[in-house]
Structures are given as structure tokens and as C-alpha cells.
LUMBA-38166 format. One line per 4 residues: number of its first residue (from 1); their letters; for each residue y, x, z of C-alpha. Coordinates in steps of 0.001 Angstrom, whole numbers. Layout:
BEGIN
NUM = A = Y/X/Z  ...
# end
This chain:
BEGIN
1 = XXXX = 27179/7769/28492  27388/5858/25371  30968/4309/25958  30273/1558/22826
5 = XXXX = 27027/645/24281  28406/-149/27569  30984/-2206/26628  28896/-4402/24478
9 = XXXX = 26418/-4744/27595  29471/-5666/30455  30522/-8386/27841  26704/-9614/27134
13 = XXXX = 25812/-12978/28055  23169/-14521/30191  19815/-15005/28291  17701/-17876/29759
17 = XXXX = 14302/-16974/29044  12812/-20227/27756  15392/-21191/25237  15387/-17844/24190
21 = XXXX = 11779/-17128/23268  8767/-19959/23986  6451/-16869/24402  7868/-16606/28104
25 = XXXX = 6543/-19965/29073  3388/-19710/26986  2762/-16312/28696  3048/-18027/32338
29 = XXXX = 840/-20939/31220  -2138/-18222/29969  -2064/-16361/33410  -1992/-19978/35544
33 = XXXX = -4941/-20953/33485  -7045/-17803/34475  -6943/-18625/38053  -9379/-21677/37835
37 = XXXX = -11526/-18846/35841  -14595/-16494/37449  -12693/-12744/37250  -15809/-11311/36719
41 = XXXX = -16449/-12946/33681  -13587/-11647/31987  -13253/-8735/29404  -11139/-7283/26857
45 = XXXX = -10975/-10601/25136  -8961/-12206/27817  -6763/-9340/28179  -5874/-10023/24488
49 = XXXX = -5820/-13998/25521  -2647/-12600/27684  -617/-9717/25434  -1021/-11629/22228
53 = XXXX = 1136/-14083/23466  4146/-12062/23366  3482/-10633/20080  5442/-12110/17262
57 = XXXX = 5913/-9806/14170  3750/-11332/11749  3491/-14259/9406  588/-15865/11039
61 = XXXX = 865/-15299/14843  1180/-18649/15362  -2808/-18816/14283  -3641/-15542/15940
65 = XXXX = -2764/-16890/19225  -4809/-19577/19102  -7684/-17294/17838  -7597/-14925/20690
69 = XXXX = -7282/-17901/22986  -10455/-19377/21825  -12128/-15972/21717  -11279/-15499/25533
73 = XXXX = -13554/-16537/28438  -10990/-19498/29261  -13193/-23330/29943  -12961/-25327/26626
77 = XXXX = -10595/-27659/28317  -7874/-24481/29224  -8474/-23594/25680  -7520/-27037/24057
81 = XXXX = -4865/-27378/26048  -3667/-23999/25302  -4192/-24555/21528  -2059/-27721/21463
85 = XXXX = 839/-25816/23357  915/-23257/20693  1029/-26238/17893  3965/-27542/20092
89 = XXXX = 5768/-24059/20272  5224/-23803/16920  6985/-27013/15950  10033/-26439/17997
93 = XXXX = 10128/-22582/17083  10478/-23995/13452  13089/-26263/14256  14672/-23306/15330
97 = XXXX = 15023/-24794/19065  14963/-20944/20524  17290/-18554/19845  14794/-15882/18754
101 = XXXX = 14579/-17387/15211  11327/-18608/13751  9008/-15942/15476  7010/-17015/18591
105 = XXXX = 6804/-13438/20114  9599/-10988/20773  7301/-7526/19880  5112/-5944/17716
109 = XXXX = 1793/-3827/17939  183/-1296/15986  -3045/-2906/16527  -4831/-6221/16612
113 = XXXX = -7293/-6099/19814  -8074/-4340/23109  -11534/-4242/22086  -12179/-437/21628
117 = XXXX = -9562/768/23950  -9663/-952/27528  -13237/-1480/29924  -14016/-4313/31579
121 = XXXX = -13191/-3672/35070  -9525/-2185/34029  -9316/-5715/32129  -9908/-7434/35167
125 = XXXX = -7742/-5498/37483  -4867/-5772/35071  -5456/-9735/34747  -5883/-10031/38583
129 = XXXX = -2333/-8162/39018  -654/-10766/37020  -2210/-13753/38350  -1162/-12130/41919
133 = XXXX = 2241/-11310/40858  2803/-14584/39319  4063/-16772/42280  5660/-13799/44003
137 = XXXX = 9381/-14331/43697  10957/-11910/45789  11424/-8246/44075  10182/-5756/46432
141 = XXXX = 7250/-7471/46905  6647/-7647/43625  7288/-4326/43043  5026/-2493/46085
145 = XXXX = 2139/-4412/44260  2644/-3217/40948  3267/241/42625  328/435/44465
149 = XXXX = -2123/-730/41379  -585/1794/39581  -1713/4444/41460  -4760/4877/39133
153 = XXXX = -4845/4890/35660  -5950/1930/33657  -7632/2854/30934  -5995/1854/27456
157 = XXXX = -3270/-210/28900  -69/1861/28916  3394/1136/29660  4816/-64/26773
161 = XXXX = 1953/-2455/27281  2006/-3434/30693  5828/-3509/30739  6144/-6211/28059
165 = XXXX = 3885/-8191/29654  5267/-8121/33506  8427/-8341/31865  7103/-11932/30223
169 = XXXX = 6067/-13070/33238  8924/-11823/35331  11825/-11235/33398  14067/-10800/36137
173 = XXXX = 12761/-8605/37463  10674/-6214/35141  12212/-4778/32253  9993/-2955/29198
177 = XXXX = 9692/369/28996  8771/1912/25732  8765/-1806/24223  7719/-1404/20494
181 = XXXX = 10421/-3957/19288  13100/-3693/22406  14656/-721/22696  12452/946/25291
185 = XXXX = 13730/4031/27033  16335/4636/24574  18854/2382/25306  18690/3523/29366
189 = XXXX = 18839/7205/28267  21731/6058/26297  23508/4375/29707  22631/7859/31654
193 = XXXX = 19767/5730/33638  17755/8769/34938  13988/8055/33503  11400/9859/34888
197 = XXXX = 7969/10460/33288  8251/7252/30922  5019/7536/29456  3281/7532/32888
201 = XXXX = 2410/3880/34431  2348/5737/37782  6034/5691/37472  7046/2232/36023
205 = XXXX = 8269/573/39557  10484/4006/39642  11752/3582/36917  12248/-84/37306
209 = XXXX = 13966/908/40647  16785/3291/38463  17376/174/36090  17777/-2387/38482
213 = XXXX = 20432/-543/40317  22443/390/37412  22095/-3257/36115  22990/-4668/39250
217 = XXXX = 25555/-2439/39901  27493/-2915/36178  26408/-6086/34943  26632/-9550/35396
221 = XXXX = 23089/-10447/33323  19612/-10195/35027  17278/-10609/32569  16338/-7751/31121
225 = XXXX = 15230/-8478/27714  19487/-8532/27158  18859/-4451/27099  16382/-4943/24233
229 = XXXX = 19242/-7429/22382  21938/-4859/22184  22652/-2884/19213  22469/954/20290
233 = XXXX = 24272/1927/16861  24850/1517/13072  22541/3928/11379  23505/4050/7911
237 = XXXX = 20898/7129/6702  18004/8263/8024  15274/10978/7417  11594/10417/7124
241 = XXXX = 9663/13415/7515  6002/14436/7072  4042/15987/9463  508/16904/8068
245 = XXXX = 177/20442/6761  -3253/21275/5183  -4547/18444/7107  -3595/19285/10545
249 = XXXX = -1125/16708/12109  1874/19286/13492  3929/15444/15076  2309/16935/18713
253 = XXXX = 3741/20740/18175  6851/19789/16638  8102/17082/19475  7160/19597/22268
257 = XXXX = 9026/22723/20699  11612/19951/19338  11441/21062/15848  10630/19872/12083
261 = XXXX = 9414/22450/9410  9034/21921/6205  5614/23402/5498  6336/24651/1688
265 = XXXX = 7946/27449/690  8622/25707/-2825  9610/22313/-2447  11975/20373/-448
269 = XXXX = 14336/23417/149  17754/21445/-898  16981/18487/630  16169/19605/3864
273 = XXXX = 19551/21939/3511  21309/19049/2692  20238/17409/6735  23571/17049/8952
277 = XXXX = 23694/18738/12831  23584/14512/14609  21983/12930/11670  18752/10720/12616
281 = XXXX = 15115/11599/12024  11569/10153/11963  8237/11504/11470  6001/9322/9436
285 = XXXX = 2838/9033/7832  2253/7140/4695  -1066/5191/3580  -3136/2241/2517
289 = XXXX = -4440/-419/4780  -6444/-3610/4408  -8053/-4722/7480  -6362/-5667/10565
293 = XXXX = -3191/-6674/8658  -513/-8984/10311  -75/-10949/7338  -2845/-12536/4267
297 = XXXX = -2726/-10335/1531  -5652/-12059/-180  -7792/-9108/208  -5260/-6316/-1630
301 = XXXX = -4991/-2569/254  -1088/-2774/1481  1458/250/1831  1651/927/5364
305 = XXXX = 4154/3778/7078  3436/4372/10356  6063/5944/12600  5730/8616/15193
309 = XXXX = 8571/9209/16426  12458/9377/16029  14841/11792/16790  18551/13566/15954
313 = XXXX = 18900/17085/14086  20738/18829/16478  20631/22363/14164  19900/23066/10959
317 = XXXX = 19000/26914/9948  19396/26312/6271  16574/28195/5176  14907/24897/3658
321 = XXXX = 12562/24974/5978  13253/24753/9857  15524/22050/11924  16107/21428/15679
325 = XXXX = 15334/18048/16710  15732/15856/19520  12407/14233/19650  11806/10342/21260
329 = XXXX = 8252/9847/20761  6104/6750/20158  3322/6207/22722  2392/3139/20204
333 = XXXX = 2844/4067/17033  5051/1328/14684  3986/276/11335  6408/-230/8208
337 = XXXX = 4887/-2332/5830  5531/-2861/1857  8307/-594/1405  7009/3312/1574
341 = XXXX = 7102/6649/546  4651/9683/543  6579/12496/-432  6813/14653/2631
345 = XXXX = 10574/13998/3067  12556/10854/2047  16310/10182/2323  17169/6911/2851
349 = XXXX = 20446/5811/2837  22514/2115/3215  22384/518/-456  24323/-2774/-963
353 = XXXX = 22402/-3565/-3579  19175/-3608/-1830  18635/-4810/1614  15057/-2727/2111
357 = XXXX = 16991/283/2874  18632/-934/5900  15762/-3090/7150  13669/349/7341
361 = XXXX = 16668/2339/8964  17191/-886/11145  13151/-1128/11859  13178/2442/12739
365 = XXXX = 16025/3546/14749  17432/295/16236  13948/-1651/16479  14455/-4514/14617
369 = XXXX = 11269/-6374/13542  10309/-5851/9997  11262/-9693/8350  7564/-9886/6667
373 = XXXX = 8150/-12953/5032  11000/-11691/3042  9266/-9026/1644  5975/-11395/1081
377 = XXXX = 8261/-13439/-1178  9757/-10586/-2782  8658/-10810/-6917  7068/-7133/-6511
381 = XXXX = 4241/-8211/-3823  4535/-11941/-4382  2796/-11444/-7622  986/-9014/-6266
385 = XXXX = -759/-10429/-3013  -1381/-13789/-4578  -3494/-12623/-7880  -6571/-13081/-6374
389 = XXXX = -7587/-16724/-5045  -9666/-16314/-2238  -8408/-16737/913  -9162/-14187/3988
393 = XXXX = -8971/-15358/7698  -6757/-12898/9887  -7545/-9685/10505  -10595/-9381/8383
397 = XXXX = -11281/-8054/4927  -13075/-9501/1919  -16697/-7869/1699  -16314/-5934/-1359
401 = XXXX = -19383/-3873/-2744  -18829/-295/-3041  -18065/539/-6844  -21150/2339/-8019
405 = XXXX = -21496/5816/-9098  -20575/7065/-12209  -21490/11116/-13019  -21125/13532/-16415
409 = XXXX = -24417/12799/-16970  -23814/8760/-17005  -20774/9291/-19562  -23215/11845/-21720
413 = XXXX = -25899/8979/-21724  -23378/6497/-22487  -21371/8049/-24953  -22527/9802/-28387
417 = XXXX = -20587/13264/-27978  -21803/16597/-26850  -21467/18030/-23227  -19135/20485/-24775
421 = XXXX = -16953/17870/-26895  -17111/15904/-23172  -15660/19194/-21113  -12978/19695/-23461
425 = XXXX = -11774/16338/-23475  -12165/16235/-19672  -9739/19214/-19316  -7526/18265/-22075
429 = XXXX = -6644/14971/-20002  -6522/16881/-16725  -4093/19286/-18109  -1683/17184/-20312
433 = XXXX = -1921/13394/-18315  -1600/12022/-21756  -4201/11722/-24556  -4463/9816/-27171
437 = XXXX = -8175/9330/-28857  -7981/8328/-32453  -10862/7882/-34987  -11912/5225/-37343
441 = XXXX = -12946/1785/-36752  -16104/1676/-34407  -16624/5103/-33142  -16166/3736/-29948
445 = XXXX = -12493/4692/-28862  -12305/1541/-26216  -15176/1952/-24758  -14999/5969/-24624
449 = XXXX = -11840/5786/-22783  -12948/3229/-19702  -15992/5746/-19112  -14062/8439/-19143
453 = XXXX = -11763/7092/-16712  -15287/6250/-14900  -16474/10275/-15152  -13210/11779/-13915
457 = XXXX = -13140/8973/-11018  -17061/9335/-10021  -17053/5732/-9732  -17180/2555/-11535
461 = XXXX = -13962/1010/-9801  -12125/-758/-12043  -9172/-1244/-9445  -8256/2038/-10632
465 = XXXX = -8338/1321/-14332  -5535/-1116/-16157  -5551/-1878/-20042  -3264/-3097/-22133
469 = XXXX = -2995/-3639/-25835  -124/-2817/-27740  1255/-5052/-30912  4484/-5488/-32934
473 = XXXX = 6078/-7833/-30616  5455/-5566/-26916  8569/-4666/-25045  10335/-2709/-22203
477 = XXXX = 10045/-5822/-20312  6445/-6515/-21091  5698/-2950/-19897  8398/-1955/-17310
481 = XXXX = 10628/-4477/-16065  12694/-7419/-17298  14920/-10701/-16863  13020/-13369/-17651
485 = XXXX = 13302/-17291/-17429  12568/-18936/-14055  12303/-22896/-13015  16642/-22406/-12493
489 = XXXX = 17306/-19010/-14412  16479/-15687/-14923  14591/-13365/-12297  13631/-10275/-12633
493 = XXXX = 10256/-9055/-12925  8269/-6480/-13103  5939/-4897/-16065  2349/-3943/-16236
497 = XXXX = 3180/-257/-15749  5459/-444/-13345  3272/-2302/-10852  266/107/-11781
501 = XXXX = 2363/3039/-11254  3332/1400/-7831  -154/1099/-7077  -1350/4543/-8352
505 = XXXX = 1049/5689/-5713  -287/4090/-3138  -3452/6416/-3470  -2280/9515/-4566
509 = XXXX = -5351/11341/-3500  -7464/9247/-6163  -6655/9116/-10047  -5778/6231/-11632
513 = XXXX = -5935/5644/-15469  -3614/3252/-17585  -5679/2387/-21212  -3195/1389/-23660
517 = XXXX = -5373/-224/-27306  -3750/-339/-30215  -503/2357/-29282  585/2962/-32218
521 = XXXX = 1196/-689/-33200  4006/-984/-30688  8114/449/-30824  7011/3086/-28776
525 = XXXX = 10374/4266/-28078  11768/557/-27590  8311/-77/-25153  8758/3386/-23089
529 = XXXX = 12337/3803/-22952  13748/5867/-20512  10117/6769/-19232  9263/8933/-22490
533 = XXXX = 10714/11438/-20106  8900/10980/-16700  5407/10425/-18626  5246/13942/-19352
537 = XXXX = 2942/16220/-17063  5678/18410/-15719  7943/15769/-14972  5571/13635/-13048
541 = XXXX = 6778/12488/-9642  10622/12921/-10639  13027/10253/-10878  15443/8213/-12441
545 = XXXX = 16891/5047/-12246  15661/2435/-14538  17510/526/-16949  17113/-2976/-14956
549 = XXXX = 17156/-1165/-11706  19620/836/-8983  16190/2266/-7601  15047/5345/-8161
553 = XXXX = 11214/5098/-10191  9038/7719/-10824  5237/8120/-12820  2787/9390/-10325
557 = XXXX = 829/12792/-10946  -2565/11178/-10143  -1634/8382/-13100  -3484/9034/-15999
561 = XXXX = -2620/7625/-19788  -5275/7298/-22214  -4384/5828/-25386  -6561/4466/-28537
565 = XXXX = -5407/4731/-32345  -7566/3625/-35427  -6848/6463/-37874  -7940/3603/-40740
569 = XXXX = -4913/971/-40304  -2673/2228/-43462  21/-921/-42111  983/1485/-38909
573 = XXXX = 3797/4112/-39421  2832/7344/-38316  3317/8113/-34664  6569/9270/-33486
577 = XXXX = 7609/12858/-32881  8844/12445/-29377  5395/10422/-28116  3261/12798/-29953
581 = XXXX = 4776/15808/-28531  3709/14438/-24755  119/13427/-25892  -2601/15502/-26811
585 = XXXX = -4974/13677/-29870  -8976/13916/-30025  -10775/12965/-32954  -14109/10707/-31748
589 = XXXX = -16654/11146/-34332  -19144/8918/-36082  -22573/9060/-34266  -24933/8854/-36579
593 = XXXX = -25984/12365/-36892  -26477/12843/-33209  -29801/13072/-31640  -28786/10735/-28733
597 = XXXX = -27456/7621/-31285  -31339/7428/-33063  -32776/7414/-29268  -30267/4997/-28002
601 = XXXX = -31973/2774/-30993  -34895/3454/-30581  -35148/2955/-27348  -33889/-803/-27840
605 = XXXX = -36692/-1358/-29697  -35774/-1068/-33182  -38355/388/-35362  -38226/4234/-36163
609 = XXXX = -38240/3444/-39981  -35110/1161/-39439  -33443/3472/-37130  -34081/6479/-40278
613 = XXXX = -32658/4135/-42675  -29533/3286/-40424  -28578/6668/-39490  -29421/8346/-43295
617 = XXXX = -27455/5520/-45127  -24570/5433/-43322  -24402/9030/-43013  -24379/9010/-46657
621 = XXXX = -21243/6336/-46893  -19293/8261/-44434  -20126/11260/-46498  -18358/9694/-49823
625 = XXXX = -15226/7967/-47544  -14749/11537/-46611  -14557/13201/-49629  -12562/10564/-51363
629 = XXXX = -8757/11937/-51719  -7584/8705/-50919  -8982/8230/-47672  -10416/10874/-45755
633 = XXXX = -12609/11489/-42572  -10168/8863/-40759  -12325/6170/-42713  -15371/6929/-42019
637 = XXXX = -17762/4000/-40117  -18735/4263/-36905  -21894/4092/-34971  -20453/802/-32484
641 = XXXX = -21089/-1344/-35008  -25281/-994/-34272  -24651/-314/-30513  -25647/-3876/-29751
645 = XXXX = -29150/-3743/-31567  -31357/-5927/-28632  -32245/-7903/-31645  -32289/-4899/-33883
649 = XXXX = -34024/-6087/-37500  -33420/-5775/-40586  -31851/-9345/-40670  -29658/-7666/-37838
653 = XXXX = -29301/-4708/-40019  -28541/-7271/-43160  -26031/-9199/-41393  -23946/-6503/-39862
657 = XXXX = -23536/-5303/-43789  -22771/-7941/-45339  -20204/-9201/-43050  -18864/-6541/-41242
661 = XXXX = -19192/-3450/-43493  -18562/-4659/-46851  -15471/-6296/-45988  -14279/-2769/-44828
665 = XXXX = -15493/-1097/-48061  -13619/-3837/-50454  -10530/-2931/-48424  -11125/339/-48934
669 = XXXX = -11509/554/-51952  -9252/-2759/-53392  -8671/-1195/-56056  -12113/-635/-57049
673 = XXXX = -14098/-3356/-56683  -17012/-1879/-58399  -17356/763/-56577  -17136/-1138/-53190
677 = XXXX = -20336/-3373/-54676  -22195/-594/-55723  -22081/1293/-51838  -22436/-2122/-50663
681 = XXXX = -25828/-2301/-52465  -27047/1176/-52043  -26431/50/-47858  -28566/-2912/-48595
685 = X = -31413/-2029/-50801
# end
């Protein structure tokens, strides 16, 4: 027996149900309502009229309540009624008049309905047992009803489930059982309660039978939610392990042969040596979510961890791959919002400096609810989940159209370089993470990279794409993170790449690409900092701790930098050792001897003869910029300045000259004025 955990429960106080939680007496009020109702009438929607009551983990359960209240079969009056009891609750739950804290609801759920899980004829038994059981005071009684509609199986409802909400209604007398935010079956294994089959509702009232005597026999409290209140144990580090190997979910195998493997035979190996015999365990599974969330996050996907189950190493073979566990599985699966990680095995481990650590540990292995509003006001997702300004209602999602498709073909159409120039610049960026695409002004380098960021994606979803422009004045905490000046002080925040690495990780089975314009503008060094290291393609996913940070940061593999440099700026220094070695460069060529450039103009309507005269004159000026030894084929003009020719003339022609190209000549030549006129007239003539 846990000698600790005994102690704190003989010296545990009385906890009177409706000053602890108003969910008890909203809970009661439901059922009473639903006997002036016609059972057969009633379906899954009044079953969630009932548990969603007692559910209190999210931001806006206050206005869930009321919505599954007025989606139930209840008469309008029961439902007004009802409605203006939650406003009440709410009111006094704010005013912090229970000593729950500002939650109405004591547990959570991994889902938001019983729509796809439960019939209608197990609804109405279940709803019929509690408006039976809910004048029946004496225990025994009580308990050879539940027994005997037990019997049978109810489809969907299970006994975390039922327990929390005969518990609600009776909390004298029922305790819960596999409770998602009490401490379910743990805390009686823990006390040496013998448990039999907890998983089965068959055997609840035995079960209930084995608590009540111990409680009765040892303590001086009856209401059982003061099991759920007790702190089993400080857990200061924890383990959260992967389960998925080539797409096959091993949680099943691994808590009946009460083992973990580590499923590579190259990665992981000292960290998994590294696991203590009686250190604490949980399989998870990390991904993106943005329906059915208990909070608003304005439409944004949301990192979501769900856990499986918890457990303590009891051996470790030290091969890096295989450990003994004691396995305590979920039958409702918990969900860990915000704060994740993908990587098949994380170590997390009490930081003072940062409170997320502990809430997870706390979350997972002593059930605490996950505080949701601290983490919504957090500067990392507050700035994240309020950039867009529509509103959602709960539990729905934004109707988004599906990005359309985007092929090889698209980009080849698009973009005025050859299949084979494309292939090679679609493995260079594959291989290397990091290009760089320079050329002279207009051969399209901004408008190359965003398609090929469309090609490799096969999709036009700019969700995955982020640009930035660099210039003289850019910093480390423009682009990774920084102190900066709040209503009072200084806060921190974070930069453009941080966030979009954060998000890139989110999805690491889809690429995402960062566009920086301009890159060699900025203090590359000062901008990157510490992250010239983790950029490069063999370091990606390792990590260090950032400069304004104790946490550990690291560039995503599936993150993707494409950067843009105009070979023809003679102001800019020339690019730094250090970035170059970590980029690979591609020259983008002038268009204007391609095949696809004339058809692109030609096919916008301007005439064949102006189309000849376009392509052969400035083929002929890039032609002299080349061979001149003072500038070079980094000069040359490119073909985006007649890409927009829907008005293509020889005015349109004419203008474009005279104000965008001679300018560039002069400069080009500011030191020979004449010869700048006499191009300029040998382009207009």
C-alpha cells in the first residue's frame, strides 16, 4: 500500500458536493427535467444533454452546455430554464463561490458528442437508469439496480462514462472508475483495493462494493470525488513514447506483453538507455486537429497529443531498444493540447523556468486538467490563434476550400526554364534544404520560388509558404525571438521563423517552405545567429537552446529555405562564407530566347511582329551587358518585365523602355551616358 497516500486520505476533509462543484446540482436538475419528457423520444442528443454537464476542461463549456441542452429533446420551457441555470452557475463559478476554481465541470473528454458511438435504445435505457436511481437514497438499492442493468452491454457508454455520471448524481455513493480527470483505478490500486475487470461495466457495482468497504472501513469522508482530489505523487520526469511503427499502432501489443520497443535500430539508442528501473512512462501520439476543439482557435489546426496510456519501467535491457513496463491503459484516450512533441521519444523533466513541463507531467500522471486558458494567453499561441478575425462557433471548423492542384507541368507552363533546368533545381532543394536563386533584375526569382514551393507541395496552399524580405535594418529578433516593448515593459516575443518552424512541425509529413527576398541585404550572421548551425540539412531536427530561451529549438527536416539575390545590386557585399557554404545557388536565366516566353506573348494577344521585336532586341542588349567586362551576365534584363502584356502594344512596349529599362541602362552604364542613349534608342526605334 502506498503509506503517503493513505495518510493524506485519513487526514482529508469532507467535500460537500455543491460548494464544491455546481455541476453536481446542475447534473440532478438535467435528469429531474427528463421525467416530464416522452423516453421514447430521446436519443443520443439527450444523453449528451446529461454527461456534458459534468465536463469542464475547456474555455467555453459554459456555452457548450447550453448548446447540448438546446440540442436535446427537452420542452422549450425545461430548456430555458436550464439555460438560465447555467448563466447563474456561471456567475457564481466566476466569483469563485465553489471550490473547484473557475471551471463548471470536474472532467474532461476526448470527444465532443455521443452521436456516432451510442444507439437510441442504449440512450434511453441509460437515461431511464438515472432518472430511476435518482430518488433512491438507500445504497443497496441503488446498487442491485445499477447491477442488474449492467448485465448487458450498452453500447458506447463505458465506465469511465457511466461512473462519472452516477457518481454526479450520487456522490455518496458511486465513485468513478477510470475518470479521465480523477484518478480512476489508480489511486485504489495504489490503496491495495482489489479491482476486478475495470474496464467491464458488468463489474462496476463490484467494484463499487471493494471501495465502499475500504472507505468505510478507513475513512471518515463519503464522498468519493475526495479519491479523485488526492495527490497520488510528485512526478518530476516523465517519458513519452511513440507507438506507431511503419504505420501499425503496437500501444495494443505492447500493454498486453507490458513492454515498449523502440522500433529503430539507429536512433534513440542513448536515450532510451538513459530510462531508470521505477521511472514513469506514457505512450502518445502526436498530431494536428481543428474540428471538435474545446477551445476557439479562430479556425487554426492546433497541436494535439493524445495519451494512451501510462505506466512505470520496471526493467531496462539496455540494448536501446526494449523496456519492461507496467502498463495502466486509457479506455478514453486524453488529449494534451498546445505543448507537443513528435519525435518518437521525449524526456520531459521539472523546469523552474517554465511551468509547461510540469503541467504535462501533472496532466499525465496525476490527472490534473490541462489550464487552457493559460496557454491561450501565452505570447506563442496568443498571436497565433487570434491572426485571423473570424469567429467560429464551438466545435465546428471554418469551410475552407481545398487548395488547388499544382503539378510539374503547371510550374513548366508557368515558369520560362526547361524540364531539365526544373529537375535539377527540384533535387538540388530536396537534397541541400537551402537554395538560394540569384539572377538579374526581372528574371523572375520571386515568383519562381512561390511555384516552386507550389510543385514540390502539389498544391497551391499558401499556409505552407511564409515570405519575408530582408533589408539593412532586420534582426535576430525580427526573425527568431526578442524583448520587445509592451503597454508596462518588455515581453518577449517570438520571430517570423520561429513560429513557422513551430508550425512546419506541426505537419512533419508535409513540406513547408520559408521565402526570404532580398537575403543578401541583411547581417546574415547578426539575423541567423546561433541557427546558421541547425539550418543546415544534416543538422535538421537537432537542438540547442536559443539565445533568449532555456528551451531547447530545433529547424524541422520538412522546412524548406528558398532564398532570392539580384546578382545586379553592386551596394550589397558579397555573401558570407559561412551562409554560402549551407546554400546551394542557381542562376535563373533571361527568357527571351525560350520557345515558351514568345508563346506566353503571343498568346496574350500581342502581335507576332511585336513579340519578334521584343524577344530579338532584348536578346541583343543582354548580349552586349554580357560581354561588357564591367558587368557581366549578372546584368542582363529579364523577361518579367513583359510578363504582364494584357495590354501588350507598342505604347506598352514604349513605356516599359522608357521608364523602366533605360533607367537601368543609365545606371549601368553612369559613366557612359552615351552609350546608355544609344542602346536606349536602338530598343526604341
Amino acid at each position: 500500500m502506498n503509506n503517503k497516500l493513505y495518510q493524506q486520505l485519513q487526514t482529508s476533509s469532507e467535500v460537500n458536493p455543491y460548494k464544491h462543484d455546481g455541476c453536481y446540482g446542475l447534473i440532478q436538475r438535467v435528469v429531474s427535467a427528463y421525467k416530464e419528457e416522452a423516453l421514447e423520444a430521446m436519443d443520443y442528443r439527450d444523453l449528451n444533454a446529461i454527461y456534458f454537464m459534468v465536463i469542464g476542461t475547456w474555455k467555453s463549456s459554459f456555452e457548450h452546455k447550453k448548446k447540448v441542452l438546446l440540442e436535446s429533446s427537452l420542452s422549450p420551457e425545461n430548456k430555458d430554464s436550464l439555460c438560465l441555470l447555467v448563466d447563474d452557475l456561471k456567475i457564481k463559478t466566476e466569483n469563485n463561490e465553489f471550490s473547484n476554481g473557475q471551471t463548471l465541470g470536474m472532467f474532461g473528454s476526448g470527444f465532443m458528442s455521443f452521436k456516432n458511438s451510442v444507439n437510441e435504445l442504449d440512450s434511453q435505457k441509460f437515461i431511464n437508469l438515472c432518472l430511476n436511481i435518482i430518488d433512491i437514497k438507500e445504497d443497496e438499492e441503488l446498487f442491485q439496480l445499477i447491477d442488474d442493468a449492467f448485465t448487458e452491454p450498452l453500447k458506447g457508454i463505458r465506465t469511465a462514462t457511466a461512473s462519472i455520471i452516477l457518481h454526479c448524481l450520487k456522490p455518496y455513493s458511486f465513485p468513478i472508475i477510470n475518470g479521465k480527470e480523477g484518478k480512476g483505478t489508480e489511486v485504489y490500486v495504489a490503496l491495495d483495493i482489489p479491482i476486478d475487470k475495470q474496464n467491464d461495466l458488468s463489474s462496476y457495482i463490484k467494484n463499487t462494493r471493494a471501495i465502499k468497504i475500504f472507505r468505510d472501513k478507513h475513512f471518515s469522508f463519503k464522498n468519493y470525488r475526495v479519491f479523485d482530489l488526492v495527490r497520488i505523487e510528485d512526478v518530476s520526469l516523465g517519458w513519452f513514447v511513440g507507438a506507431n511503427y511503419n504505420g501499425i499502432d503496437q500501444t495494443q501489443r505492447f500493454i498486453d506483453n507490458g513492454i515498449w520497443e523502440n522500433g529503430y535500430d539507429d536512433k534513440f539508442i542513448e536515450l532510451v538507455n538513459e530510462i531508470q528501473v521505477g521511472d514513469r512512462i506514457a505512450i502518445k501520439a502526436a498530431f494536428t486537429q481543428k474540428k471538435d476543439l474545446p477551445f476557439n482557435a479562430n479556425g487554426n489546426s492546433t497541436s494535439v497529443m493524445s495519451i494512451k496510456a501510462i505506466g512505470t519501467v520496471t526493467q531496462n535491457h539496455h540494448d536501446g531498444k526494449n523496456l519492461d513496463v507496467d502498463w495502466i491503459p486509457f479506455i478514453e484516450i486524453k488529449k494534451w493540447y498546445f505543448f507537443t512533441y513528435r519525435q518518437t521519444i521525449w524526456k520531459v523533466a521539472t523546469n523552474p523556468d517554465d511551468w509547461m513541463y510540469q503541467a504535462l507531467l501533472d496532466f499525465t500522471f496525476n490527472d490534473v486538467p490541462q489550464d487552457i486558458d493559460r496557454f491561450m494567453a501565452h505570447p506563442f499561441w496568443a498571436d497565433r490563434y487570434s491572426s485571423y478575425e473570424e469567429e467560429i462557433d464551438e466545435g465546428n471548423d471554418i469551410d475552407r476550400s481545398k487548395p488547388l492542384p499544382y503539378s510539374t507541368e503547371d510550374f513548366l507552363k508557368d515558369v520560362f526554364i526547361s524540364a531539365e533546368s526544373y529537375h535539377k533545381l527540384r533535387t538540388l532543394l530536396l537534397r541541400k534544404k537551402n537554395i538560394i536563386l540569384q539572377g538579374a533584375p526581372g528574371v523572375g526569382k520571386t515568383y519562381t520560388a512561390k511555384r516552386l514551393a507550389y510543385a514540390l507541395m502539389g498544391e497551391k496552399d499558401d499556409a505552407r509558404v511564409n515570405s519575408v524580405q530582408f533589408h539593412q535594418s532586420y534582426s535576430y529578433e525580427d526573425f527568431i525571438m526578442g524583448y520587445r516593448p509592451d503597454e508596462n515593459s518588455f515581453s518577449l516575443k517570438y520571430g517570423v521563423f520561429y513560429k513557422f518552424c513551430k508550425l512546419a512541425e506541426e505537419h512533419l509529413d508535409q513540406p513547408y517552405f520559408f521565402i526570404i527576398d532580398e537575403i543578401n541585404r541583411g547581417n546574415l550572421s547578426k539575423i541567423f545567429g546561433e541557427l546558421l548551425m541547425l539550418i543546415e540539412c544534416d543538422k535538421r531536427g537537432q537542438s540547442l537552446i536559443l539565445t533568449y530561451s532555456d528551451k531547447e529549438f530545433s529547424v524541422p527536416e520538412n522546412l524548406y529555405i528558398i532564398g532570392m539575390m539580384n546578382t545586379a545590386d553592386r551596394s550589397l557585399a558579397i555573401i558570407d562564407y559561412a551562409l554560402r557554404r549551407r546554400f546551394s545557388f542557381f542562376e535563373l536565366e533571361p527568357a527571351f530566347g525560350t520557345t515558351v516566353f514568345k508563346d506566353h506573348l503571343m498568346k496574350n494577344d500581342v502581335d507576332e511582329l511585336l513579340a519578334d521585336k521584343i524577344v530579338n532586341r532584348l536578346n541583343y542588349i543582354n548580349n552586349e551587358i554580357e560581354q561588357d567586362d564591367n558587368l557581366g551576365k549578372g546584368f542582363r534584363i529579364g523577361h518579367s518585365y513583359f510578363c504582364d502584356c494584357s495590354n501588350g502594344d507598342d505604347a506598352w512596349y514604349e513605356s516599359i523602355i522608357e521608364y523602366e529599362i533605360v533607367p537601368l541602362l543609365s545606371e549601368y552604364w553612369f559613366d557612359d551616358q552615351q552609350k546608355s542613349r544609344d542602346y536606349a534608342e536602338e530598343l526604341l526605334k
